[in-house]
C-alpha positions in Angstrom: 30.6 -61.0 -11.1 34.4 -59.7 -11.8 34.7 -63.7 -13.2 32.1 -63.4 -15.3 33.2 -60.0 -16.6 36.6 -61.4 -16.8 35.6 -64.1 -19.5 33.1 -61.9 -21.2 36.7 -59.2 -21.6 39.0 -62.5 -22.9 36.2 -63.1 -25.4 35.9 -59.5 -26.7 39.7 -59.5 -27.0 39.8 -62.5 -28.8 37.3 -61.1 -31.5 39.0 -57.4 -31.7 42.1 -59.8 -32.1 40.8 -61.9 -35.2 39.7 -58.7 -36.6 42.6 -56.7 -36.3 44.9 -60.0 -37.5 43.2 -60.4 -40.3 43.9 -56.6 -41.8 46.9 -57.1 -43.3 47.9 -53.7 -43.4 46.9 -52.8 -39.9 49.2 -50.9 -37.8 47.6 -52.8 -34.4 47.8 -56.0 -35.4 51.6 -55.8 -34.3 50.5 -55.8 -30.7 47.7 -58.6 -30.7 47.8 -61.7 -28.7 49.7 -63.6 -32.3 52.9 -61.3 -31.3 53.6 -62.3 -27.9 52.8 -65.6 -27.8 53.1 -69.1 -30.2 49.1 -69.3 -30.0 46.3 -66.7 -31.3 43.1 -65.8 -30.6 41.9 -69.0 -32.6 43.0 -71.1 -29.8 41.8 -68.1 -27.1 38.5 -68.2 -28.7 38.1 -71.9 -28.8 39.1 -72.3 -25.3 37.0 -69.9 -24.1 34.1 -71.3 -26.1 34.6 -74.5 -24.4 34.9 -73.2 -21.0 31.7 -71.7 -21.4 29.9 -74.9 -22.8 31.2 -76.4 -19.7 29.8 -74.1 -17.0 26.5 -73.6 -19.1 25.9 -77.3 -19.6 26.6 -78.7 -15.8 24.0 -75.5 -14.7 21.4 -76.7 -17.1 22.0 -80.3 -16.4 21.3 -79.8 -13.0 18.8 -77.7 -12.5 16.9 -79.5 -15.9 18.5 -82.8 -16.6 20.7 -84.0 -19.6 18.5 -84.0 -22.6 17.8 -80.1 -21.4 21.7 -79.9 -22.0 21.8 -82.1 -25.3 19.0 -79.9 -27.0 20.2 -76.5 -26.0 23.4 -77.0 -27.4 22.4 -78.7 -30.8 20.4 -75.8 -31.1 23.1 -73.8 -30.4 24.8 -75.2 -33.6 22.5 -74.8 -35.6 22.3 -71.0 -34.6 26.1 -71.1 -35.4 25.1 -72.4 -38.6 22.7 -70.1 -39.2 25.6 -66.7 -38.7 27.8 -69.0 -40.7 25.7 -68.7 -43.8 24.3 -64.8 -43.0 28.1 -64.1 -42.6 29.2 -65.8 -45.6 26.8 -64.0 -48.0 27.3 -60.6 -46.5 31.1 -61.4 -47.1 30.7 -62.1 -50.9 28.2 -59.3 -50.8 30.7 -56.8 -49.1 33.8 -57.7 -50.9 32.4 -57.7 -54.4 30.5 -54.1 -53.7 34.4 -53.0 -52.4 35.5 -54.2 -55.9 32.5 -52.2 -57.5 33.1 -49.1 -55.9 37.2 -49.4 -56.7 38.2 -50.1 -52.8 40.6 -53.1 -53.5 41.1 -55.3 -50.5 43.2 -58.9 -49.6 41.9 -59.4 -46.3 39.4 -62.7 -48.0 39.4 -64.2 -51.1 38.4 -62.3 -54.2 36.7 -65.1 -56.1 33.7 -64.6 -53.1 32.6 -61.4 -54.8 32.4 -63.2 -58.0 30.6 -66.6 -57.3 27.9 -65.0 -55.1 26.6 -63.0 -58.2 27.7 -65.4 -61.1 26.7 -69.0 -58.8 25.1 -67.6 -56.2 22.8 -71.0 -55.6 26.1 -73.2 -55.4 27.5 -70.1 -53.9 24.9 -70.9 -51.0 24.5 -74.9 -51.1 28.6 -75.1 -50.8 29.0 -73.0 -48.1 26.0 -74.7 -46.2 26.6 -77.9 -46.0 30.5 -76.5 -44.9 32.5 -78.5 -48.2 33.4 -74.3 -48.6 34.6 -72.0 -45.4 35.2 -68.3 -46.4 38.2 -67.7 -45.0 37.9 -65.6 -41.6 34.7 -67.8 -41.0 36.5 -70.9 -41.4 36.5 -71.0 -37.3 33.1 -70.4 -37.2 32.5 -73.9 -39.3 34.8 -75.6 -36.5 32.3 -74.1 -33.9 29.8 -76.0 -35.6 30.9 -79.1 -35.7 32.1 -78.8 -32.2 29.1 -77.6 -30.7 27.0 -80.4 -32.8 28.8 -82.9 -31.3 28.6 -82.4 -27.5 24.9 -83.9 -26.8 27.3 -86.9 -27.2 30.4 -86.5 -26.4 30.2 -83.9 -23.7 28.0 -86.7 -21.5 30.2 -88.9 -22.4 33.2 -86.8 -21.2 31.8 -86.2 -17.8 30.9 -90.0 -16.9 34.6 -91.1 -18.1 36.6 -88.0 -18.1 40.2 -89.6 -18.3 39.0 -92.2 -20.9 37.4 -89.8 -22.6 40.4 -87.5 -22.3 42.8 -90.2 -23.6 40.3 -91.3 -26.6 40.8 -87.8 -27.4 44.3 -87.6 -27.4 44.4 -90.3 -29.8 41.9 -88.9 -32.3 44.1 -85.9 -32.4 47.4 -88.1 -33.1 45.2 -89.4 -36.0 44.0 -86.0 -37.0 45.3 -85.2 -40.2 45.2 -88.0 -42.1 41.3 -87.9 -40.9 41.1 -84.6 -42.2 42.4 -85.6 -45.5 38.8 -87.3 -46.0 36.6 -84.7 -45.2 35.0 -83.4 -48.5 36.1 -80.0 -49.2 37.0 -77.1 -51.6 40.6 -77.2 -50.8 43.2 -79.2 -52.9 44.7 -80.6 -50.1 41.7 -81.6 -48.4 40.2 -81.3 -45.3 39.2 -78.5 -43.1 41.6 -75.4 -42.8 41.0 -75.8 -38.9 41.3 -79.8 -38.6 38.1 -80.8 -36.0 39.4 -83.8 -35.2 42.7 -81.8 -33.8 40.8 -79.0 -32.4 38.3 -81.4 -30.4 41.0 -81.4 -28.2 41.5 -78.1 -27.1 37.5 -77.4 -27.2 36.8 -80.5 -24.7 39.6 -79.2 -22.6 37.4 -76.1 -22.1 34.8 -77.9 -21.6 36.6 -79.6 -18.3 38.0 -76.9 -17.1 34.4 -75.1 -17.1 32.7 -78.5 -15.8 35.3 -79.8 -13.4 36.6 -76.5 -12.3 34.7 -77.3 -8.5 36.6 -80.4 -8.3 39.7 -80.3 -9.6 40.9 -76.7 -8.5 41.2 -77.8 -5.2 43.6 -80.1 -5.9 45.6 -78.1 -8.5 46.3 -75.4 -6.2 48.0 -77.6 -3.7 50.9 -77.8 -6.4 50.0 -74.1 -7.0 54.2 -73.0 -6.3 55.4 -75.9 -8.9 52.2 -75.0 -11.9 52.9 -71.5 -12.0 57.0 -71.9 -12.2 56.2 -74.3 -15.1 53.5 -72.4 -16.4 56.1 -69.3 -16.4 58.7 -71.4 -18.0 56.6 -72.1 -21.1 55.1 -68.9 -21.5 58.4 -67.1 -21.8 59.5 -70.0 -24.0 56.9 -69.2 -26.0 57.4 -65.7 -26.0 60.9 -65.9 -27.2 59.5 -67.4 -29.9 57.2 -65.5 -31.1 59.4 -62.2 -30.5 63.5 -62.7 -30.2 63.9 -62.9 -33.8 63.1 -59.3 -34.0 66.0 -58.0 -32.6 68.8 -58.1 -34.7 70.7 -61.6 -35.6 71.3 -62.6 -31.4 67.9 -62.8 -30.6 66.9 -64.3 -34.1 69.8 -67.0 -33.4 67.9 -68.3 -30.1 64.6 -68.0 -31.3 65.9 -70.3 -34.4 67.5 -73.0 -31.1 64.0 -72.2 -29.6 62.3 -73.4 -33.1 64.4 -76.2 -33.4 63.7 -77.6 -30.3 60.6 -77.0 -30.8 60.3 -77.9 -34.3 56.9 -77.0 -37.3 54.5 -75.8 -35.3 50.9 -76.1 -37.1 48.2 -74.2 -36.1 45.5 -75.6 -38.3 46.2 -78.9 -36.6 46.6 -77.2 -33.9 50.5 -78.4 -32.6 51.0 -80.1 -29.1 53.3 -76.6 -28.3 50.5 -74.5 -28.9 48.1 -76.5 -26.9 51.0 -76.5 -24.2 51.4 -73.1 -24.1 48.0 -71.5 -24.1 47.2 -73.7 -21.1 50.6 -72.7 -19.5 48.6 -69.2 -20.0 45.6 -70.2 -18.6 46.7 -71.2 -15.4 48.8 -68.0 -15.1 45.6 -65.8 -16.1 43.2 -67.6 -14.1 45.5 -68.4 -10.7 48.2 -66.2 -9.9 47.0 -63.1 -11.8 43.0 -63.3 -10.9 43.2 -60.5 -9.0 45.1 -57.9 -12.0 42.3 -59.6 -14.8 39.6 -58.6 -12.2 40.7 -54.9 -11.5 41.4 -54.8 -15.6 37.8 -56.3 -16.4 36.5 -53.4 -14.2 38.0 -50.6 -16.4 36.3 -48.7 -19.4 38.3 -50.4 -21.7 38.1 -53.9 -19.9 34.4 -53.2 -20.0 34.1 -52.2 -23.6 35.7 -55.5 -24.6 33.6 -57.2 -22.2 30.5 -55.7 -24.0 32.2 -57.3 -27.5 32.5 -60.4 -25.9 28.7 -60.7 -24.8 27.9 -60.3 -28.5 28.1 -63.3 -29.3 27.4 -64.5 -32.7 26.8 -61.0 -34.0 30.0 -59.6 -33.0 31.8 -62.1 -34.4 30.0 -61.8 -37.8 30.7 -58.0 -37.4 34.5 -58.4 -36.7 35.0 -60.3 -39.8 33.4 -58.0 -42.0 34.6 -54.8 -40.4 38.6 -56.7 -40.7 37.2 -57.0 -44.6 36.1 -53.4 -44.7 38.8 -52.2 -42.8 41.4 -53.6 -44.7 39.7 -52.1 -48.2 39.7 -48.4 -46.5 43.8 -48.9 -45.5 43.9 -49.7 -49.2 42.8 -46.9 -51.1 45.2 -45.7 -53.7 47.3 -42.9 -52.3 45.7 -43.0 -48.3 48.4 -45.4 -46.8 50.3 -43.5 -44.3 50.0 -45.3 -40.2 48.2 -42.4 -39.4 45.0 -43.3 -41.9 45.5 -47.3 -40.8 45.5 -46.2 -37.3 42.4 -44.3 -37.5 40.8 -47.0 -39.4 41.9 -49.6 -36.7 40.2 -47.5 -34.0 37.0 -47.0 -36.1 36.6 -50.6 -37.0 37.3 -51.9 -32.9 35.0 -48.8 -32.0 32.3 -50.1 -34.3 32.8 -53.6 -33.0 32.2 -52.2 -29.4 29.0 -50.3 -31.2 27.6 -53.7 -32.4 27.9 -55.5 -29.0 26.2 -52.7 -27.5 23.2 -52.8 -30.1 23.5 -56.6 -29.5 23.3 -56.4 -26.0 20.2 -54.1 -25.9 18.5 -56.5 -28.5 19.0 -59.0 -25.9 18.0 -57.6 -23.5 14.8 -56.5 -24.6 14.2 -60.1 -25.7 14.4 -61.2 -22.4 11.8 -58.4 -21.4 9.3 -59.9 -23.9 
């Protein structure tokens, strides 16, 4: 149970994270996952996602065979598909009533709120068939993809796991020039989020949810020597992501740490971020089980939890709450922390609301 309630937490946290990340103005998106760390919750969420493909499909496959597996998760796409498009219209529908009403906001793209009332067919038809991603549901298009793709490849992955795992390797080496050819809205092509990078990280979940029986055992004997590495990197990575704020010491080794380092792309998603949120993983999921338990079990560990259960609908909600937030820290004259804190607790308090909304709905679905 605390396991489950420990993933369900990660996930909330990971939406409250996107949404707070993406309000510009915010005063707690200085203490999300983005400051601590050379990853996000883009790569938290993916992961996670995967993870939980993995566990789900091996429990289906089991107990109702593979094409059980294969047709529960293409129809889990196109659900994904489906909040895709309900969460792009009420974007454009949201931001260009903000416009209307004289709340200006930069949290998406302003040109939203005018194609949805001047094109609103192509408006539709583009987003659809994914050649446009509203920005802050750009991820949600990678889910899509991913999630259509593993009646094949996740069977594939478990027959052949380490051919599978070094074909996948080498798509990713190949991934941006790839990208490059995928129709799209953006002059320079491609997806924002690259799928053929992000395949990677998203099948990595998925073997660490499938294989997790079989291979744990063997990863803890070299428990000692994983978690000094694992620590190594993370702290690596945190000096990264936090020396350069004090003063010009710490921003001279965080630019050695850089260099070593060197660009590090997120939306084709870089080897150190990769690196580093599994460096993470291990750390969260072995020698700190026991802290993630006790802090799943507490009210705010449970709230988040509650987020994360959501689903789909929470993370439609988080986007347009960052998009609604970010209009009220906006307003002409109404700037000071105090009024962008408060507006940072409403918006993760409505989050929490939704999920709980969401939950019931579910759960009365199931009583039906």
């Amino acid at each position: 149970m605390n396991r489950i309630l420990a993933l369900d937490m990660l996930r909330g946290y990971a939406l409250a994270a996107i949404m707070l990340d993406h309000m510009p103005v915010g005063v707690l998106r200085g203490y999300t996952l983005a400051n601590f760390a050379v990853f996000d919750a883009a790569e938290l969420f993916v992961l996670l996602s995967g993870f939980l493909v993995g566990l789900v499909w091996v429990g289906i496959e089991a107990k109702q065979g593979r094409r059980a597996a294969q047709w529960r998760f293409l129809r889990r796409a196109g659900q994904v598909w489906l909040a895709l498009m309900a969460g792009g219209i009420l974007l454009a529908l949201l931001s260009r009533g903000l416009f209307a009403a004289g709340f200006p906001h930069t949290a998406v793209w302003s040109e939203y709120a005018r194609w949805i009332v001047e094109f609103p067919l192509g408006y539709v038809v583009t987003l659809g068939t994914l050649w446009m991603q509203p920005n802050l549901l750009d991820v949600l298009a990678l889910y899509v993809i991913l999630l259509a793709v593993t009646p094949i490849t996740v069977p594939l992955l478990l027959r052949w796991p380490w051919a599978f795992a070094i074909g996948s390797a080498a798509l990713w080496a190949v991934s941006v020039p790839l990208n490059l050819h995928l129709p799209n809205q953006r002059v320079e092509g491609g997806l924002l989020f690259n799928p053929f990078a992000w395949q990677a990280l998203f099948h990595t979940g998925i073997a660490m949810g499938a294989f997790r029986k079989k291979f744990m055992p063997v990863l803890l004997r070299y428990r000692t020597l994983l978690t000094a590495v694992s620590t190594v990197i993370v702290i690596y990575s945190l000096g990264m992501a936090q020396l350069w704020r004090y003063g010009p010491e710490g921003k001279a080794i965080s630019d050695v740490l850089w260099g070593l380092v060197g660009p590090v792309d997120k939306w084709s998603l870089d080897g150190m971020r990769y690196v580093a949120i599994l460096a993470a993983s291990w750390l969260v999921a072995v020698p700190l089980a026991r802290p993630l338990g006790w802090l799943a079990q507490t009210a705010p560990g449970r709230a988040l939890a509650v987020i994360g259960r959501g689903g789909l609908i929470t993370f439609v909600a988080c986007v347009l709450l960052s998009v609604l937030g970010d209009a009220l820290m906006n307003t002409p004259g109404h700037t000071d922390w105090q009024r962008r804190l408060a507006v940072d607790l409403w918006t993760l308090g409505t989050l929490w609301l939704v999920g709980v909304l969401a939950e019931r709905r579910s759960a009365r679905k199931g009583r039906a």
